[in-house]
C-alpha positions as CSV (number, residue, x, y, z in Angstrom):
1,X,-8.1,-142.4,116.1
2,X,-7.8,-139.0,114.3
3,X,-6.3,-139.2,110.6
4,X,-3.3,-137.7,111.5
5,X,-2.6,-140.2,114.4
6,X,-3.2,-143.0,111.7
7,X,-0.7,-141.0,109.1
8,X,2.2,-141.2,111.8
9,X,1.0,-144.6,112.9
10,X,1.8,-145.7,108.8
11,X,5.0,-143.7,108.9
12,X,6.2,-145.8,111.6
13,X,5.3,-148.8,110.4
14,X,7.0,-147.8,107.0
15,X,10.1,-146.4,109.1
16,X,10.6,-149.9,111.0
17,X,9.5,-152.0,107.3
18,X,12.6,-149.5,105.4
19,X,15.2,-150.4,108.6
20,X,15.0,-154.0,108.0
21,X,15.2,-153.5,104.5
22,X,18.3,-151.5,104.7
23,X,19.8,-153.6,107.5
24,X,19.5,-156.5,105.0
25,X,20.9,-154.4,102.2
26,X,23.7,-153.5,104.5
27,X,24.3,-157.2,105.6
28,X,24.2,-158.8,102.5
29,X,26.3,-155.8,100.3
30,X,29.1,-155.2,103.3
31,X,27.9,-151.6,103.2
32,X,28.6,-149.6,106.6
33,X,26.4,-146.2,105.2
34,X,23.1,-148.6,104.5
35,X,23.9,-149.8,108.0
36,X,23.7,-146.9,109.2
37,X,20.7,-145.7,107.4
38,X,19.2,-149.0,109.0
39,X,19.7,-148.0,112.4
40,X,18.3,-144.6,112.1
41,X,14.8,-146.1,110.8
42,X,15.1,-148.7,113.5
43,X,15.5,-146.7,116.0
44,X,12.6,-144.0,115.3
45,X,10.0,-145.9,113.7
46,X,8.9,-147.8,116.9
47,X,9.5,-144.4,118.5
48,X,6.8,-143.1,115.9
49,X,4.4,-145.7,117.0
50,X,4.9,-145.1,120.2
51,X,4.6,-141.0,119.4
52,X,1.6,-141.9,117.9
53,X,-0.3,-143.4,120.4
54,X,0.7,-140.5,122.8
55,X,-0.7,-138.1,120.3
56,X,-4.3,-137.7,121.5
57,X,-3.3,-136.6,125.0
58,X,-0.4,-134.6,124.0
59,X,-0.6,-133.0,120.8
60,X,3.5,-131.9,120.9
61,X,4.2,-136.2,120.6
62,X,2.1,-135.4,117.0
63,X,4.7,-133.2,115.8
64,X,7.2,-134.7,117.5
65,X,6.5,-137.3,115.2
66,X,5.9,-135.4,112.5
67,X,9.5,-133.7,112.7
68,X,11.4,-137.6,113.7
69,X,9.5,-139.0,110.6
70,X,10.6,-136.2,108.1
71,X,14.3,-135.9,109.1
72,X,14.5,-140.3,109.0
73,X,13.1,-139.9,105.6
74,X,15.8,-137.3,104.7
75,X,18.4,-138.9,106.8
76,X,18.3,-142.3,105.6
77,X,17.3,-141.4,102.2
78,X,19.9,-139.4,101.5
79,X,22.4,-142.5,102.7
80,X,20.4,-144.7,100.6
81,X,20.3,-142.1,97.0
82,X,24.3,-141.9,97.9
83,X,24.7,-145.4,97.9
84,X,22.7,-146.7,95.0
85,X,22.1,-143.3,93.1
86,X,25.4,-141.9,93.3
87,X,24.2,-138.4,94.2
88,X,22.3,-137.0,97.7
89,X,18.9,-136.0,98.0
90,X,20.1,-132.2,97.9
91,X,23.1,-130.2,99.5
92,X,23.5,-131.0,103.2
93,X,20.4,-133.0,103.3
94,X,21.9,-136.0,105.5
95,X,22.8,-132.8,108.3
96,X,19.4,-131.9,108.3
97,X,17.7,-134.8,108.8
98,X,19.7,-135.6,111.2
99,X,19.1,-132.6,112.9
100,X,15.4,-132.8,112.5
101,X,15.5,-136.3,114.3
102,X,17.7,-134.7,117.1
103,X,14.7,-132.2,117.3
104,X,11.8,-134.7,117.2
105,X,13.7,-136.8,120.0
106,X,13.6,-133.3,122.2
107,X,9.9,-132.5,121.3
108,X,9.3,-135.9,122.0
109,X,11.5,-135.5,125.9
110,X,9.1,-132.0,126.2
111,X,5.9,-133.8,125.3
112,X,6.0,-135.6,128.9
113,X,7.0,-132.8,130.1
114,X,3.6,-131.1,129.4
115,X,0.2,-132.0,131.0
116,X,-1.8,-134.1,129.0
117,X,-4.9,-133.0,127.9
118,X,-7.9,-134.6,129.6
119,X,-11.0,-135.7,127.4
């Protein structure tokens, strides 16, 4: 398993460990935007583990990966700095993280599109 398999491998991991988190934060605190930050990690990080082990044969599931991973980080991050920071990540970072995810989800759709690369 190349290193940057294993690096989106530990994102995902980290993706699905930050969902629960957040979902328990969200349960426990009544809080509709942590729920919602929940979802988004819950949703991609098994995707990134799945992205991951797809990786070797099709190198677009790497940066499909690569791209899901960044925009959940700035996604639900910037949910999560509103909520207990007060103040987002940066101007519009919420949009673009979302959009980034949207974009991973279609490199992800064009990945099995593509032949897979035969070792």
């Amino acid at each position: 398993m190349s290193f940057s398999t294993r690096i989106l491998l530990f994102l995902g991991g980290i993706t699905g460990a930050a969902g629960v988190m957040l979902a328990a934060a969200s349960y426990h605190g009544g809080n509709a935007v942590l729920q919602s930050a929940a979802l988004i990690c819950l949703a991609n990080g098994p995707a990134l583990l799945g992205l991951s082990l797809l990786a070797r044969a099709t190198p677009v599931a790497l940066g499909a990966g690569l791209v899901m991973a960044l925009g959940t980080l700035l996604f639900a991050g910037d949910l999560a700095a509103v909520t207990y920071l007060g103040n987002s990540l940066f101007r519009m970072a919420a949009p673009v993280g979302g959009t980034a995810v949207i974009v991973g989800w279609l490199l992800a759709a064009l990945a099995a599109l593509l032949p897979a690369r035969q070792d």
